[in-house]
C-alpha positions in Angstrom: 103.4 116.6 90.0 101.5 119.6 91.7 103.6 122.2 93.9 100.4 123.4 95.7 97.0 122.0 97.2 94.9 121.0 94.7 90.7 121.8 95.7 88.6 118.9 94.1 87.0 121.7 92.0 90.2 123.4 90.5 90.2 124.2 86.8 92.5 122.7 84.7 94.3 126.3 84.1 95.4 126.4 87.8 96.0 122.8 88.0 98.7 123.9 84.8 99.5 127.0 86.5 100.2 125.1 90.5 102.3 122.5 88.9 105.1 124.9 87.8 104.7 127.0 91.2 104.1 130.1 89.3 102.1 131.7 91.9 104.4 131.2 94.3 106.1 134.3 95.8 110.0 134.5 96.9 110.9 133.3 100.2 110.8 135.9 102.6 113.8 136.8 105.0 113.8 135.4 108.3 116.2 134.2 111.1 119.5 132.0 110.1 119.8 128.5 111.5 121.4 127.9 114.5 125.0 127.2 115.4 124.6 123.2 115.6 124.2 123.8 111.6 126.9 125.9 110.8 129.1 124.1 112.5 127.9 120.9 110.5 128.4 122.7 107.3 131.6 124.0 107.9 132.9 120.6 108.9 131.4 119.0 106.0 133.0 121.9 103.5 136.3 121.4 105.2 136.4 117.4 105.6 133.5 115.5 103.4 134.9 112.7 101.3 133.3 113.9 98.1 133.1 118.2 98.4 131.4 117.9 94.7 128.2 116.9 96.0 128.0 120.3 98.4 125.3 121.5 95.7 121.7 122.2 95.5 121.2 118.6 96.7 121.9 119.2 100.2 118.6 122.1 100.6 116.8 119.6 98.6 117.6 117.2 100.8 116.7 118.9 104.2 113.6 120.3 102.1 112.4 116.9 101.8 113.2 115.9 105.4 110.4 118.8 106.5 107.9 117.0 104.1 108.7 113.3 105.3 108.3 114.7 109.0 104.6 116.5 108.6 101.7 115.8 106.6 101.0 119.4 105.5 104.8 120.0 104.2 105.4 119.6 100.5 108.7 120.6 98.7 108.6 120.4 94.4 111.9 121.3 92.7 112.4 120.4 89.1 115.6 118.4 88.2 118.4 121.4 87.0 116.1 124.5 88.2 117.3 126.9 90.2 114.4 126.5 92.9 112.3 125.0 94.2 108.6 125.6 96.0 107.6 124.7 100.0 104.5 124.7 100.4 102.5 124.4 104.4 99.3 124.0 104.3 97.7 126.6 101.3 100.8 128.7 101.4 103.9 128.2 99.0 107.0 130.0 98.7 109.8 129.9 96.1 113.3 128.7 98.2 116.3 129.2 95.8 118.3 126.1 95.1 122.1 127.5 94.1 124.7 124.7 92.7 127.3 125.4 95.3 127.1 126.1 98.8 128.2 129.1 100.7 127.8 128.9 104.3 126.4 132.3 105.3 124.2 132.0 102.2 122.7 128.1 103.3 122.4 129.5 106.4 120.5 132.4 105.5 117.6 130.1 103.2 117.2 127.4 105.1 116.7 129.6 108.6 114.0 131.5 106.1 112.8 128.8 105.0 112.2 127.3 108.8 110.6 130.0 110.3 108.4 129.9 106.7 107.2 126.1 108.1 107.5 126.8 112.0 104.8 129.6 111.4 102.8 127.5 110.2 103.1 124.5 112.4 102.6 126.0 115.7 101.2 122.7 117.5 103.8 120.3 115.8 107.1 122.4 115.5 110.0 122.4 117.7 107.8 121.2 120.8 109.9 118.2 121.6 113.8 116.8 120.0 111.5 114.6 117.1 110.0 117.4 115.8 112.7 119.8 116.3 112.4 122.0 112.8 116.5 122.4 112.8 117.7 119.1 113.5 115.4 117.1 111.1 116.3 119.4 108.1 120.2 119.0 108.9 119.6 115.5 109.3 118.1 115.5 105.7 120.5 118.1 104.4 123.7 115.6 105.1 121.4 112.4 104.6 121.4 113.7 101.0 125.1 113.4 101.0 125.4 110.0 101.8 123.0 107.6 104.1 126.1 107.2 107.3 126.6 111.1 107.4 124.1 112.4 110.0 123.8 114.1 113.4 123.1 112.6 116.7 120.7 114.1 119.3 120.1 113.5 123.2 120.0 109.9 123.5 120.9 109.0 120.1 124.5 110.5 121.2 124.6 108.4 124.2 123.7 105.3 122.6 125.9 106.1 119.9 129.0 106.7 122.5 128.3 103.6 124.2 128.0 101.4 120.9 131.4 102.6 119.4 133.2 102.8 122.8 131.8 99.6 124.0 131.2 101.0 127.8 128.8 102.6 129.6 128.0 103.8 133.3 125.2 101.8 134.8 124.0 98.6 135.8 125.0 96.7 132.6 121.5 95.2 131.6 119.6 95.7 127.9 116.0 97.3 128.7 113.1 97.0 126.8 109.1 96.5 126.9 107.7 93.4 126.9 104.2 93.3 126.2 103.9 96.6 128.3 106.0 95.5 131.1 109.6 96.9 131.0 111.6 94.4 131.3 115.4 92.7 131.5 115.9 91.8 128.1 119.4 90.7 128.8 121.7 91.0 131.8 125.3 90.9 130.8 127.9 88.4 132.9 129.8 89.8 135.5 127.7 93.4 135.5 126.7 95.1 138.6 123.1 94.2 137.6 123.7 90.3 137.5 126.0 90.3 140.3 123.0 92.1 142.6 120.8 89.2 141.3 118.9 90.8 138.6 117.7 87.8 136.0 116.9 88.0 132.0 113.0 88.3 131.8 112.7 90.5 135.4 109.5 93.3 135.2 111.0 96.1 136.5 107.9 97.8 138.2 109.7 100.4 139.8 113.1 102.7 139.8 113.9 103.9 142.8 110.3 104.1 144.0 109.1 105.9 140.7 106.4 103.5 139.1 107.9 102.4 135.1 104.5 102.0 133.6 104.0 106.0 132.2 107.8 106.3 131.5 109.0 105.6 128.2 112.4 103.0 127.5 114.7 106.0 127.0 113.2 107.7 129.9 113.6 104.4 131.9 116.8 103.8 131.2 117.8 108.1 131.7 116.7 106.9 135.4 118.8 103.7 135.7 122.5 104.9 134.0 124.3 107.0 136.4 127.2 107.9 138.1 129.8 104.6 139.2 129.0 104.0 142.3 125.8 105.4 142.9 122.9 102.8 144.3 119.6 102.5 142.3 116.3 100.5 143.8 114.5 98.0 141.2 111.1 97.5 142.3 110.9 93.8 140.2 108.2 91.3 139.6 110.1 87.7 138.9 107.2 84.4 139.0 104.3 86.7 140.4 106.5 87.2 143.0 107.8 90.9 144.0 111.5 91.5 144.8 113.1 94.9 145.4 116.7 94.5 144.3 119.7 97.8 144.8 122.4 97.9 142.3 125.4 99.5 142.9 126.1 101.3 139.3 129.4 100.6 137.7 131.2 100.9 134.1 130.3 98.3 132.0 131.8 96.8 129.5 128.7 95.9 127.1 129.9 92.0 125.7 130.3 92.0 122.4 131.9 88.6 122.1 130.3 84.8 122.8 132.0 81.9 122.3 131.8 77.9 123.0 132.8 74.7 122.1 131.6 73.0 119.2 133.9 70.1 118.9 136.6 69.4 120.9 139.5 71.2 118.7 136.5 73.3 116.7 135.8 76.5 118.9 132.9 79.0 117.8 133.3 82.9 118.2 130.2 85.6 116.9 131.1 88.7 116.8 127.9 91.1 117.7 130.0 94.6 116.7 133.0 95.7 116.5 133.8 98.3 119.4 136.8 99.6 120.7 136.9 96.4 123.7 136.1 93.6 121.4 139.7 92.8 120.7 140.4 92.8 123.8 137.2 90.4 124.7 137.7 88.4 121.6 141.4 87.5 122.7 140.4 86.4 126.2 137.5 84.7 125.3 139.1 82.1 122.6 142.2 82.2 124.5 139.8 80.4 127.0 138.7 77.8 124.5 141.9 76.3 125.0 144.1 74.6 121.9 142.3 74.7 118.6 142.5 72.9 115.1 139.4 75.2 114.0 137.4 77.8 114.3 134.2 79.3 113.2 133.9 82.9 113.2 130.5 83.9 112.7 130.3 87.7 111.8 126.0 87.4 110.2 124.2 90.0 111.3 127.6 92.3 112.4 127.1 95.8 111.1 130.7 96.7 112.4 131.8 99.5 114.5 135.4 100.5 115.0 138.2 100.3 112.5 140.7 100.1 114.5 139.6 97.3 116.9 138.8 95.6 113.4 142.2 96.1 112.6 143.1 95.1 115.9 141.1 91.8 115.3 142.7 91.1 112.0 146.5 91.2 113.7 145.4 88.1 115.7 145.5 85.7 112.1 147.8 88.1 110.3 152.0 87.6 110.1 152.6 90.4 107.6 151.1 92.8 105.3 148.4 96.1 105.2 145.5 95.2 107.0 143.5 98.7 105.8 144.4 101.9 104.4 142.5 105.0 104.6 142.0 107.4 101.6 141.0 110.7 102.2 139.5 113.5 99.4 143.3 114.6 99.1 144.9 111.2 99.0 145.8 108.7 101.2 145.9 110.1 104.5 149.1 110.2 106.8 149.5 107.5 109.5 146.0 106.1 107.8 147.5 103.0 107.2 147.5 99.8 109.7 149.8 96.9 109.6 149.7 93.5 110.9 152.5 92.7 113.0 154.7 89.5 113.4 153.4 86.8 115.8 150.1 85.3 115.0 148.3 84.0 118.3 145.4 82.2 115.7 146.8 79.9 113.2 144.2 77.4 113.5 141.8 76.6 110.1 139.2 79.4 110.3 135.6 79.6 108.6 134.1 83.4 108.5 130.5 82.9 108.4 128.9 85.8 106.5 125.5 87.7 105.2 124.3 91.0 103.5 124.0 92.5 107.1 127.8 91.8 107.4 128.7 95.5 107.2 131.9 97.8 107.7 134.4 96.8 110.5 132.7 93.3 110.1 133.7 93.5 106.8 137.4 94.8 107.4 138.0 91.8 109.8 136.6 89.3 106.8 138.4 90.9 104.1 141.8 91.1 105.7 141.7 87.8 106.5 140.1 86.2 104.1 143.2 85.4 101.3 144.8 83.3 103.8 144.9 79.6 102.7 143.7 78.4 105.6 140.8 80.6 105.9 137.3 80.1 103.8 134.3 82.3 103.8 130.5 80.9 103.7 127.3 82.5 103.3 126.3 85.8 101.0 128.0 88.8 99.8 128.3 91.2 102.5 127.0 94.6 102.4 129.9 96.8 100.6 130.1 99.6 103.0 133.8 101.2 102.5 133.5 104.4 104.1 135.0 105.6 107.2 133.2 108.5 109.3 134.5 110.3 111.9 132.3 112.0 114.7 133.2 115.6 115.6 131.3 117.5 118.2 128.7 119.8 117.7 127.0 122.5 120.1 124.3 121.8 122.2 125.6 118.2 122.9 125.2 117.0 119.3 127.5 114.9 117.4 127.9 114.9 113.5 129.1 111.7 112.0 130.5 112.0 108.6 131.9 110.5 106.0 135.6 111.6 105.7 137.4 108.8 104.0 137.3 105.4 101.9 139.5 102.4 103.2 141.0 99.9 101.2 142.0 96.1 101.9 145.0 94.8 101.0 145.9 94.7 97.5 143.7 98.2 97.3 140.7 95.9 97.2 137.9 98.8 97.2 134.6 96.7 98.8 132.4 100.0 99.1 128.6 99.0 97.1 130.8 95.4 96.3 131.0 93.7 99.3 132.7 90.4 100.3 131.9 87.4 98.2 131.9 84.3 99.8 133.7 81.4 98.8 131.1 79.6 99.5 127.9 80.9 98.3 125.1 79.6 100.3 121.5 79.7 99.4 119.2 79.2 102.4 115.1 78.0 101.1 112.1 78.2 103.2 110.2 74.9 103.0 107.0 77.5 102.6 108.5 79.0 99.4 110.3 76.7 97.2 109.7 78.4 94.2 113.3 80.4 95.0 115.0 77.3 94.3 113.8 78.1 90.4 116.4 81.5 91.0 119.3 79.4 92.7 122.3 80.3 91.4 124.8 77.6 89.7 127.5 77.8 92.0 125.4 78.2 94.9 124.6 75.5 97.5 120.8 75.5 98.0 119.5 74.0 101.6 116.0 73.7 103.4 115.5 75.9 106.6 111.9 75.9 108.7 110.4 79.4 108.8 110.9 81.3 112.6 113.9 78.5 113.4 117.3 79.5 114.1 119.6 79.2 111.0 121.9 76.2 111.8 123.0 75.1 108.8 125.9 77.3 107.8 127.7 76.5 111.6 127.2 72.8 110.5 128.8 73.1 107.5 131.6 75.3 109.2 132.1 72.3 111.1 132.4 69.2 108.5 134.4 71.5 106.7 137.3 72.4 109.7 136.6 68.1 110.2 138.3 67.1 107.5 138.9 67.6 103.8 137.5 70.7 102.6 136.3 69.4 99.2 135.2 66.2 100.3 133.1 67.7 103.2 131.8 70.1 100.5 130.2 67.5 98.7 128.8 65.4 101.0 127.1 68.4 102.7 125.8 69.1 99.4 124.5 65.8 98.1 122.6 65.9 102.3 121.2 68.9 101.1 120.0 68.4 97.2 118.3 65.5 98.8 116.3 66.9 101.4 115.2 69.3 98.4 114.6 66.8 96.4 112.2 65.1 98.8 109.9 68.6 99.0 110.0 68.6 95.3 108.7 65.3 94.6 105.5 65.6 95.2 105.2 67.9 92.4 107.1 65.4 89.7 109.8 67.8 89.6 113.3 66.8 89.5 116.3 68.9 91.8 119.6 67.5 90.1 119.9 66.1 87.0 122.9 65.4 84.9 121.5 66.0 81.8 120.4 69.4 83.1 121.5 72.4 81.1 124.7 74.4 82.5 124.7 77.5 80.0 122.5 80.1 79.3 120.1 80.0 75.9 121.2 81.2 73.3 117.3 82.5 72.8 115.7 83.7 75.6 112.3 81.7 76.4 108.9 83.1 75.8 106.9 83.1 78.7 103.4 83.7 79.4 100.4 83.4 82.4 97.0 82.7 81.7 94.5 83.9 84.0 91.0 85.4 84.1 90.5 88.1 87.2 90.9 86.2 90.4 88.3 87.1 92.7 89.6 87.2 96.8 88.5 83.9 98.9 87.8 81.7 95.3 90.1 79.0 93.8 90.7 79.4 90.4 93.1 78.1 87.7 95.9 79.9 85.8 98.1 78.2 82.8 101.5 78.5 82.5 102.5 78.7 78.7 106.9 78.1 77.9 107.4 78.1 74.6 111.3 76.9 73.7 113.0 78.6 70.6 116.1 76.9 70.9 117.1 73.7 68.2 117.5 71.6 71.3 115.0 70.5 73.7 115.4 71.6 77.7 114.9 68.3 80.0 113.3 68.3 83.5 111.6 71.6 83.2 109.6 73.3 86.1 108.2 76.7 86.6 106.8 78.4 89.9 105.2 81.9 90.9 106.4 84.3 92.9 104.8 87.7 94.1 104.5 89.8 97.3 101.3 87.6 98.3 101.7 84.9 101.0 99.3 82.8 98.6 101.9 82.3 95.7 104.3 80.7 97.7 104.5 76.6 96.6 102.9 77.7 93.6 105.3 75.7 91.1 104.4 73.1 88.7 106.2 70.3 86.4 106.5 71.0 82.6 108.6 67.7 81.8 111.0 68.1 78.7 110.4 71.2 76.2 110.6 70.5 72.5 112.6 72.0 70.6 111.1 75.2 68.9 108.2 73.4 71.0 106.1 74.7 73.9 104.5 73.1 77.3 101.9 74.1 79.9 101.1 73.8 83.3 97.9 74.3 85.2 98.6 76.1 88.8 95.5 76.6 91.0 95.6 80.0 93.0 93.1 81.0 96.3 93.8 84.8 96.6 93.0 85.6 100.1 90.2 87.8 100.8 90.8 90.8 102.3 93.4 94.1 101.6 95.1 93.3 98.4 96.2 95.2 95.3 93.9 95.1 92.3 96.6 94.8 90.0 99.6 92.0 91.2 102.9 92.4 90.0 104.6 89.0 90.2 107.1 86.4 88.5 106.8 83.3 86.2 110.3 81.7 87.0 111.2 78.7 84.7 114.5 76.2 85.7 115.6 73.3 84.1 116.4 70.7 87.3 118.6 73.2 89.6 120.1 75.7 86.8 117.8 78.6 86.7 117.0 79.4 83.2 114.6 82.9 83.0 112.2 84.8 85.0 109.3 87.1 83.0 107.5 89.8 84.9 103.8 89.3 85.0 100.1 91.2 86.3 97.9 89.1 87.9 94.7 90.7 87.9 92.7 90.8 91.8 89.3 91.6 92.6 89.4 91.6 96.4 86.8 92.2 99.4 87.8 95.1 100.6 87.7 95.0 104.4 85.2 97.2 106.2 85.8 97.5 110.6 84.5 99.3 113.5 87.0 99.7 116.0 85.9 100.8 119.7 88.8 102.0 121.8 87.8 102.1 126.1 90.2 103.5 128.2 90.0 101.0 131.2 92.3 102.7 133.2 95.2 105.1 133.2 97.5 101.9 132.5 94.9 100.1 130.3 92.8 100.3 127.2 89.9 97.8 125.4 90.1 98.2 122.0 87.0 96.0 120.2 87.0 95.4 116.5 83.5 94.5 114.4 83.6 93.0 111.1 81.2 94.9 108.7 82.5 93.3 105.6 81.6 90.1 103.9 84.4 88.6 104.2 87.7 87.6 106.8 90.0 90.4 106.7 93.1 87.8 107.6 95.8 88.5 110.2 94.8 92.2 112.1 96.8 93.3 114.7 96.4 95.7 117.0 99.6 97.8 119.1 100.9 100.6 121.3 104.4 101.7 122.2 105.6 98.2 124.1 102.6 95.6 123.3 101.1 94.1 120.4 98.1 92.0 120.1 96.9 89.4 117.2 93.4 88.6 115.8 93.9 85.9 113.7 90.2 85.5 112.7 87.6 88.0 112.2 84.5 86.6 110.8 81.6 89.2 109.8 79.4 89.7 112.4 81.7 88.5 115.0 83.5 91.4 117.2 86.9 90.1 118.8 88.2 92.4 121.6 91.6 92.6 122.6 93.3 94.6 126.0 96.2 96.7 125.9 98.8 98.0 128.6 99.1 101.8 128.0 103.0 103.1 128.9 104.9 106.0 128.4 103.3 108.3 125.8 100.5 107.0 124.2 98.5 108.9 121.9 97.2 106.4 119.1 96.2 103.0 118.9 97.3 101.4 115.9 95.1 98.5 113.6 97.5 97.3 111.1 96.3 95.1 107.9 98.1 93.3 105.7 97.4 91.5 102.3 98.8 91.4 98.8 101.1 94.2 97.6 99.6 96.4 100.2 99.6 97.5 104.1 97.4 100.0 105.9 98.0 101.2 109.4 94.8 102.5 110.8 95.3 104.9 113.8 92.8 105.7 116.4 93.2 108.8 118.9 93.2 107.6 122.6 90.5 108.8 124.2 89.6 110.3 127.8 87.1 107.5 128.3 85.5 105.5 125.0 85.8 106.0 121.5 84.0 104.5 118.4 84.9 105.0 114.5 84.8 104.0 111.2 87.9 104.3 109.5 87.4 106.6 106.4 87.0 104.5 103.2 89.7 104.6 100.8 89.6 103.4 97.2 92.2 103.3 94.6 91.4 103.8 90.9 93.2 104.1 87.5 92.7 107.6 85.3 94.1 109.1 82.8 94.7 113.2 82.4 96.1 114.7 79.2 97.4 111.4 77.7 98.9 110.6 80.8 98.2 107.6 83.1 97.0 108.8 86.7 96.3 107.0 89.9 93.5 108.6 91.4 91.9 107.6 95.5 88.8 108.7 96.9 88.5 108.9 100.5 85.5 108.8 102.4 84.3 109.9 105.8 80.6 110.5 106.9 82.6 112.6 110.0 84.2 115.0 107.6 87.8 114.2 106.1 90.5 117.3 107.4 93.2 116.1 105.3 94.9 113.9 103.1 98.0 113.6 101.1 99.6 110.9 98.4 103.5 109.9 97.8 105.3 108.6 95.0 108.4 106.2 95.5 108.6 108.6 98.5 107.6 111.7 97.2 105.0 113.8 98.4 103.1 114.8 95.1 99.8 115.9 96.7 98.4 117.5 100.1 94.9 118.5 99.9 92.9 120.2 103.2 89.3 119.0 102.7 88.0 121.3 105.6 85.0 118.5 107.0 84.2 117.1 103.2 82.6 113.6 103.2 84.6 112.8 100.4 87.8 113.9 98.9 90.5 113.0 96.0 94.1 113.2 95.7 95.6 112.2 92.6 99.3 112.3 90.6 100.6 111.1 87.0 102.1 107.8 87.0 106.0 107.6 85.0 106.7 103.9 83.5 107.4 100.8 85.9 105.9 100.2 89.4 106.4 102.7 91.9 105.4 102.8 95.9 102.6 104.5 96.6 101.9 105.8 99.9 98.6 107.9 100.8 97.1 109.0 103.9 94.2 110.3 105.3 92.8 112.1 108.3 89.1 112.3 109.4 88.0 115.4 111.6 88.5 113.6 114.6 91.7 112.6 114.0 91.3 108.8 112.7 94.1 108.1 110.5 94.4 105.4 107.5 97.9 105.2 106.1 97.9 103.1 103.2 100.5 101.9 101.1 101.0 99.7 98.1 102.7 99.1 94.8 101.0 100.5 91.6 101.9 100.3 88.3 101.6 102.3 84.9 101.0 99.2 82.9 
């Protein structure tokens, strides 16, 4: 890794001398942070859950945040040295990293350390709350911590507030942009919005005689919250017809809660988050179900909210017992404890529906409830989140959210990086990608669901189980599932359940192998599966599939029948790589299953030899409002799916033959500065980003070519950019982190470059043309 630009001409001495920062001189004294960060720190030093990682990892960490945030920012600290070097631009300093951390001391570095970068980032520093220098390095610095500890700014603090609290003053509607048109996502029942006849899917045009189109959401929505009581004018389009509707502003409650009727007897209550109204809402709202014999609780998706009102929720199923306990760095915490009390208002059968985005209070409600006989939990292992934070002010309107304690279910059941496992594991397939079912667990019920369709199965299942008897309900759900599977399967001669099928793993692990000469983008060719069995018994109903992160191996499974013992069998798979963006080298999975017990998977390289795509892209600015953005082919070949977006609209080009422009309009709102052409293929994406011009623009995007290299014994990955305008600059990442910025000053071509460690890593790379085209590329590469 290099701690300094690297010129394409550089001697291998400086290259050597650069990588250790040796040039670098010490960081020199400038102003301390402000008061929003000491305050952070202290709180942090006086209530963080684990005060052992207060060390060198938290300037690391707000270090890094600078480099993530702009393209010239690098920051290089070996593992266990005592600093590190920051480098803008072609100037690097040396920033001490001390193990622990001493407030006036942080304070002191990392104010040096931002006036270092803000003198050097005079157009991009501190002009607006993104780029504010101060807030993303204290965002980094307790990021480094742990991922929920972190500040909140302007409207992230309002939005926060109205999340956990559950209210808010306005006119009780979700805002968004729809294809450039703000719009009504959702009006809640009984707001001041829907009782003044606003409707889901209104354009507003206009607030309070202010035309929407150049105002952002946030600054939309700034416009429409307000004071109780206060009117606000909705200029709204509804069926090409324009309405002008007044709102009288009031506290909302934002719902949190919907419910119906599934059967009579079986009600159904999803829980969107857990605020501090939801028990409340959740109480009236089943109450109003009327007598039960079942429920289904559906918490998917729930990434929790309050622990209390979780609590709260709990005490509705619980007679007795600890519902959660909080422990704190010290101990368990006094009062930190909540009980259930006597008197259970839901004694009906219960099924929790969960899924890894089950998260946190979510969690706490499903957990505390969950050892009751009468209750059974369906779906996937939740998340694991077992942290509590608590949000303390900070100056300037800021609020710091951090991580002060760990809370325990009853039975001091500790969930955090566990989660919830259900007692019904469920395994959801897409009919486009069957090979999964070669990775279904044992235990696990498997079950068909159509790609973009809601998920119903798990709510019917909830059902036949709260119907009648659990086990028997069980089955027959099952055997309605194995045999829809076993339909899609039998095409390919493969069988889904089989009783002879093996139910333990080999006692020798299978040796697998792929065929394949280089597959060449747009042509069908044929690759050989090769098992070979080194067990003394042979393993029946055999079948194998590929799996990858290309669209084109999905259904890529083939029958190998019985395998011999100490024997081996083939199958012939036929592969179309698409043409377009792809990787050159493929990481991807042979999967092997005998019947439905998954038996081995062996990693694999699939080597690609695509057609790389080559555009023109013409940007017209139509209007203030509107822009024409035209895309040529120059290529030989289809680059797939390219789609083209600003802030609030996104357009499609499904087809782009060579030769054949395809032009596509665009409604320009709020800020816009780029347009954005995004590409898509195997193992890779690439985001190409045009400038918005005063009247008509026409570029094309700087080439960018990956290739392998070795330097001093050591494998490299080396890309060459290309640019007849002149390149400015470029820089390359690593699982992450920067290792390279290079300022190429109007070169037609430049390189960036970095050593490779073992295993596959994300590699991200981008590169900037004189007049300010971007391509942002990134992809998987391997040292292999």
């Amino acid at each position: 890794m290099f701690a300094s630009p690297i010129r394409p001409h550089a001697s291998a001495a400086l290259l050597l001398a650069l990588a250790f920062g040796c040039a670098a001189p010490g960081l020199p004294e400038g102003p301390t942070t402000g008061t929003v960060t000491r305050n952070a720190l202290q709180r942090a030093q006086e209530f963080y859950l684990y005060p052992d990682r207060l060390d060198r990892r938290v300037m690391v960490g707000a270090l890094d945040a600078l480099e993530s945030r702009f393209d010239a920012v690098r920051f290089e600290a070996e593992p266990g040295s005592d600093s590190g070097v920051l480098t803008v631009g072609d100037d690097s300093v040396r920033v001490p990293l001390e193990d622990g951390i001493e407030a006036g001391r942080f304070e002191t570095v990392l104010g040096g350390a931002l006036h270092f970068v803000a003198q050097r980032l005079p157009d991009e520093a501190n002009r607006d709350e993104k780029s504010n220098l101060e807030l993303i390095a204290l965002r980094g610095a307790l990021n480094a911590l742990d991922r929920y500890t972190t500040v909140f700014s302007g409207r992230g603090t309002q939005d926060f507030q109205i999340r956990f609290s559950g209210k808010l003053h306005g006119i009780g509607a979700q805002i968004g942009r729809r294809d450039g048109h703000l719009t009504a996502v959702r009006v809640f029942p009984d707001s001041p919005a829907e009782k003044a006849g606003l409707k889901d899917g209104d354009a507003i045009q206009q607030i309070d005689g202010t035309a929407t189109g150049p105002l952002t959401v946030g600054e939309a929505v700034g416009q429409i919250r307000g004071e109780a009581g206060t009117p606000v004018r909705l200029g709204v389009l509804r069926d090409e017809q324009t309405l002008e509707i007044e709102v009288i502003r009031g506290e909302v409650t934002i719902p949190s809660v919907e419910t119906r009727k599934l059967e009579d007897g079986i009600g159904y209550a999803r829980i969107l988050n857990v605020s501090r109204t939801t028990a409340k809402e959740f109480r009236k709202k089943v109450l109003a179900l009327g007598p039960l014999t079942g429920l289904v609780l559906d918490l998917r998706g729930n990434t929790g909210g309050s622990m209390t009102a979780a609590a709260r929720l709990a005490d509705f199923f619980l007679e007795e017992g600890v519902i959660v306990r909080i422990r704190n760095r010290d101990g368990d915490t006094p009062q930190g404890r909540a009980m259930a009390r006597p008197g259970v208002l839901l004694g009906a059968q219960v099924v929790i529906l969960v899924d890894p985005s089950t998260a946190s209070a979510a969690e706490i409600l499903s957990g505390a409830i969950a050892p009751l006989t009468r209750v059974t939990v369906v779906g996937q292992t939740t998340f694991g989140k077992g942290l509590i934070q608590r949000v303390m002010p900070l100056p300037e309107e800021n609020l710091l959210k951090l991580t002060v304690g760990e809370y325990l279910l009853s039975g001091d059941r500790a969930i955090h990086k566990k989660g919830i496992d259900p007692d019904v594991l469920l395994y959801p397939v897409s009919s486009e990608n069957l090979g999964i079912l070669a990775q279904a667990p044992d235990h696990a019920l498997a079950y068909l669901r159509k790609p973009g369709e809601d998920d119903l199965f798990p709510i019917e299942l909830a059902t036949s189980l709260l119907n009648g008897s659990h086990d028997e309900a069980l089955v027959g759900v099952q055997a309605e599932a194995d045999e829809r599977i076993q339909r899609e399967l039998l095409p390919y001669g493969i069988t889904w359940r089989s009783a002879s099928g093996l139910l333990e793993p080999l006692p020798e692990p299978l040796e697998i192998s792929l065929l394949s000469a280089p597959l060449v983008g747009g042509q069908t060719a044929s690759v050989r599966v090769r098992v070979t069995n080194p067990n003394d018994f042979p393993i029946p109903d055999a079948w194998a599939a590929l799996a990858g992160a290309a669209a084109y191996l999905g259904n890529r499974i083939v029958a190998l029948g019985t395998i011999p013992a100490r024997g081996t069998a083939e199958g012939e798979l036929e592969i179309t790589p698409s043409d377009g963006l792809s990787v050159e080298v493929l990481i991807a999975q042979v999967r092997v299953a005998s019947a439905s017990h998954a038996l081995q998977a062996q990693r694999v390289v699939l080597q690609i030899q695509p057609h790389r795509p080559e555009l023109e892209i013409e940007v017209v600015r139509l209007a203030e409002d509107r822009a024409q953005v035209t895309i040529s082919n120059r290529g030989c070949c289809d680059p797939g799916f390219v789609r083209v977006l600003v802030p609030g609209a996104l357009r499609t080009i499904e087809k782009l033959p060579p030769g054949e422009p395809q032009t596509v309009e665009l409604p320009l709102t709020g800020k816009v500065e780029v347009i954005s052409v995004l590409l898509a293929g195997a193992g890779v994406q690439r985001r190409i980003e045009v400038p918005l011009p005063a009247d008509r623009i026409t570029v094309v995007p700087p080439a960018v070519e990956l290739e392998r290299a070795s330097w001093l014994g050591r494998p490299q990955v080396r890309v060459r950019a290309r640019a007849s305008e002149g390149l400015r600059e470029g820089w390359l990442a690593l699982d992450g982190q920067k290792a390279l910025y290079v300022a190429w000053h109007g070169s037609a071509d430049g390189f960036l470059h970095a050593d490779l460690s073992g295993g596959d890593q994300n590699l991200t790379t981008k590169v900037e043309t004189l007049s300010g085209v971007s391509v942002i590329d990134s992809r998987m590469v391997t040292a292999d």
